[in-house]
KOLMAR-482816 format. One record per residue: y, x, z of N, C-alpha, C in turn; residue in three letters. Coordinates in pm, whole numbers. Atoms other than C-alpha are relative to their C-alpha. Example, Ala and Ser with C-alpha at 12.3 -4.5 7.8 and 13.67 -1.06 7.14 Angstrom:
2
REC    n.Y    n.X    n.Z   ca.Y   ca.X   ca.Z    c.Y    c.X    c.Z   r
REC   -119     89      0   -450   1230    780    120     90      0 ALA
REC   -119    -82     -6   -106   1367    714    109    -77     73 SER
//
This chain:
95
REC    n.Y    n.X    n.Z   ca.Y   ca.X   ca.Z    c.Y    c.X    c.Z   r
REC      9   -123    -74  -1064  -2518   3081   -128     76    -35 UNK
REC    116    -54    -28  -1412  -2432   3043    -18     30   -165 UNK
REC     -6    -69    132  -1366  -2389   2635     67     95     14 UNK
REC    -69   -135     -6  -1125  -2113   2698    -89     84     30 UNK
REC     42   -130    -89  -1321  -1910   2952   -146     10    -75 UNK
REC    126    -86     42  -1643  -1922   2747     14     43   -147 UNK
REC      5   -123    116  -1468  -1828   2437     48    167     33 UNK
REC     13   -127   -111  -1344  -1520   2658    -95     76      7 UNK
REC    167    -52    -52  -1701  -1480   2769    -17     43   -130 UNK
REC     56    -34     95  -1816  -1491   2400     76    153    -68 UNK
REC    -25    -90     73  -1548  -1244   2229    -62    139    157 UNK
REC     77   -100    -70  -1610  -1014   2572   -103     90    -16 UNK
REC    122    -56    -31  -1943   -950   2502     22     27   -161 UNK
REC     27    -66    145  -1898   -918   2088    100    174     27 UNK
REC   -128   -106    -15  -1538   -681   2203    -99    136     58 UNK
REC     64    -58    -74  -1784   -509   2422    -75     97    -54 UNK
REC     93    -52     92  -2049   -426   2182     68     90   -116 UNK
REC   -109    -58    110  -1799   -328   1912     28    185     99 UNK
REC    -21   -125    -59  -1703    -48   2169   -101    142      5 UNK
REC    103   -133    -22  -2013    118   2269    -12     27   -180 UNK
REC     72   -109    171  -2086    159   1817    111     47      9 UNK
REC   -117    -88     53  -1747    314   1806    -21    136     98 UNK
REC     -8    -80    -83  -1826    524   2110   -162    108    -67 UNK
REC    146    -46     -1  -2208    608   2037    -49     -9   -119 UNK
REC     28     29    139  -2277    539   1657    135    110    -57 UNK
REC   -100    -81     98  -1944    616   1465     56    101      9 UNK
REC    -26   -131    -40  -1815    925   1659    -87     82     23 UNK
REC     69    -84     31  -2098   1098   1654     29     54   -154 UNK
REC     18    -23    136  -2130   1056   1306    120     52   -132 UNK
REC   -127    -90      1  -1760   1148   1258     11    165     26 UNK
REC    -21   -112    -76  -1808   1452   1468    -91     81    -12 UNK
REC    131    -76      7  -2154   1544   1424    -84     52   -153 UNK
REC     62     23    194  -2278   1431   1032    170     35    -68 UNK
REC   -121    -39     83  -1862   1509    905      2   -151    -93 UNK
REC    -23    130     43  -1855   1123    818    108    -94     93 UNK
REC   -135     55   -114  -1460   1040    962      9   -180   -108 UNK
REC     -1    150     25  -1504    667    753    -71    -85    126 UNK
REC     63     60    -80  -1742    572   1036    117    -78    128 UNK
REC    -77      4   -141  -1476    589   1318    124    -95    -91 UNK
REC   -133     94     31  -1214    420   1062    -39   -158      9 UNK
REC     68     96     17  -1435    154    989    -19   -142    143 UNK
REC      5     54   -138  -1565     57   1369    166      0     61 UNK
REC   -107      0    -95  -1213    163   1510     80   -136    -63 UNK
REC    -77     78     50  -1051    -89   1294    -33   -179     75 UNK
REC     60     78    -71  -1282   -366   1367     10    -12    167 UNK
REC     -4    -29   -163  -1266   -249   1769    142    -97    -11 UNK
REC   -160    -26    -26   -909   -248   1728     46   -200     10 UNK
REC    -36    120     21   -907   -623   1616    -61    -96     91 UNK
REC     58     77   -119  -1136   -754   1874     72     30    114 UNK
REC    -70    -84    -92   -968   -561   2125    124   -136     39 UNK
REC   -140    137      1   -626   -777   2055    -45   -137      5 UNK
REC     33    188    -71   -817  -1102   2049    -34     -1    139 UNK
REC     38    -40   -134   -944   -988   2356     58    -47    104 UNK
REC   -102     18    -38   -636   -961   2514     45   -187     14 UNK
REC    -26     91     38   -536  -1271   2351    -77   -129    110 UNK
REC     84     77    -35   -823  -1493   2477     11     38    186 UNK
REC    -17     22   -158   -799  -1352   2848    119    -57     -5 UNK
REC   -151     39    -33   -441  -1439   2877    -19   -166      7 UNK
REC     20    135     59   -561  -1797   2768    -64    -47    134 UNK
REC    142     58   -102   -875  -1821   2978    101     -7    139 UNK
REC    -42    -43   -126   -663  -1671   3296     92   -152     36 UNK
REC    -96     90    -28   -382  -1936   3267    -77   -143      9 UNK
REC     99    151    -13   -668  -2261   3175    -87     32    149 UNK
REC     63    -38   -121   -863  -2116   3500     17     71    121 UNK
REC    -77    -28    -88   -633  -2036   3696    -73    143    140 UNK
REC     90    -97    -28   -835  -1707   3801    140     70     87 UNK
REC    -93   -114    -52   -625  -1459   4041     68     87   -125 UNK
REC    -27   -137     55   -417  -1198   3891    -59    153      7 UNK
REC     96   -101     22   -621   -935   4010   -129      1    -27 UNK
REC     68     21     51   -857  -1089   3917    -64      4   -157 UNK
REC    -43    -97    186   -754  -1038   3524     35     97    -11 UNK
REC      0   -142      5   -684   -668   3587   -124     55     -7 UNK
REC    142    -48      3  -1016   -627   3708    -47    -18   -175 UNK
REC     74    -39    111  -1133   -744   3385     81     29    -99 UNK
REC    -51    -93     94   -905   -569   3152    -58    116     12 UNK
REC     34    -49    -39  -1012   -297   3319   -133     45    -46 UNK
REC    134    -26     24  -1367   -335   3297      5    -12   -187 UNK
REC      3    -18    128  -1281   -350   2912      3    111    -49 UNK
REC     10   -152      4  -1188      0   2938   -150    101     -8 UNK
REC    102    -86    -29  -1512    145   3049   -132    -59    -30 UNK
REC    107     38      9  -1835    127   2893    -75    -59     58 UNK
REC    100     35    -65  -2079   -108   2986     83   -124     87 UNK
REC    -71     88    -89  -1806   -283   3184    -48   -130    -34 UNK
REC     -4    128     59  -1845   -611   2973   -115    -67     93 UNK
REC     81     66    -23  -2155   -691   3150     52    -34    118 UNK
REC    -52     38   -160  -1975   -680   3493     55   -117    -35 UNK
REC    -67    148     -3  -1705   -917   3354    -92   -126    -54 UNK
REC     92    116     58  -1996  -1140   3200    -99    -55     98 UNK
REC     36     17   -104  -2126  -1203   3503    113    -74     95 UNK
REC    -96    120    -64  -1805  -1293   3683     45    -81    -11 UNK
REC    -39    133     23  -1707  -1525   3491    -49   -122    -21 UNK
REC     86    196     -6  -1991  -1796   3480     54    -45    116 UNK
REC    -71    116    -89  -1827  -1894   3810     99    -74    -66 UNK
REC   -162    109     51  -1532  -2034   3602    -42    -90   -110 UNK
REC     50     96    118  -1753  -2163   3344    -38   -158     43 UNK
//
């Protein structure tokens, strides 16, 4: 149980990071410098953490038997910048 939820934890916080350079690095530099490789580059990469993401909660949720709204919440917080740190925080209880 507790290998699941802290590989979770781990991609979380890489999935996380991946976001804000696609948000704050490569779309600028798409939008601002006329460099659209930046956003292919990060989005691609995003894109693939993203799905492990997925992947790995679905895992963690079922080995740790976490609520269901409890895994919305953190899908959720995957959505919105910065979120990752919320869910990286809630989940050392399961660790």
């Amino acid at each position: 149980m507790k290998n699941s939820v802290k590989k979770f934890g781990q991609i979380n916080s890489i999935e996380g990071y991946s976001y804000l350079i696609l948000l704050f690095i490569a779309m600028p530099m798409k939008y601002e410098f006329g460099y659209p490789m930046a956003v292919k580059i990060a989005g691609m990469i995003h894109g693939i953490l993203f799905i492990l993401f997925c992947l790995l909660l679905v895992i963690a949720w079922k080995d740790s038997k976490w609520s269901f709204s409890e895994n919305i919440i953190f899908f959720v917080a995957s959505l919105i910048p910065f979120g990752t740190f919320y869910t990286k925080n809630r989940i050392k209880a399961y660790e």
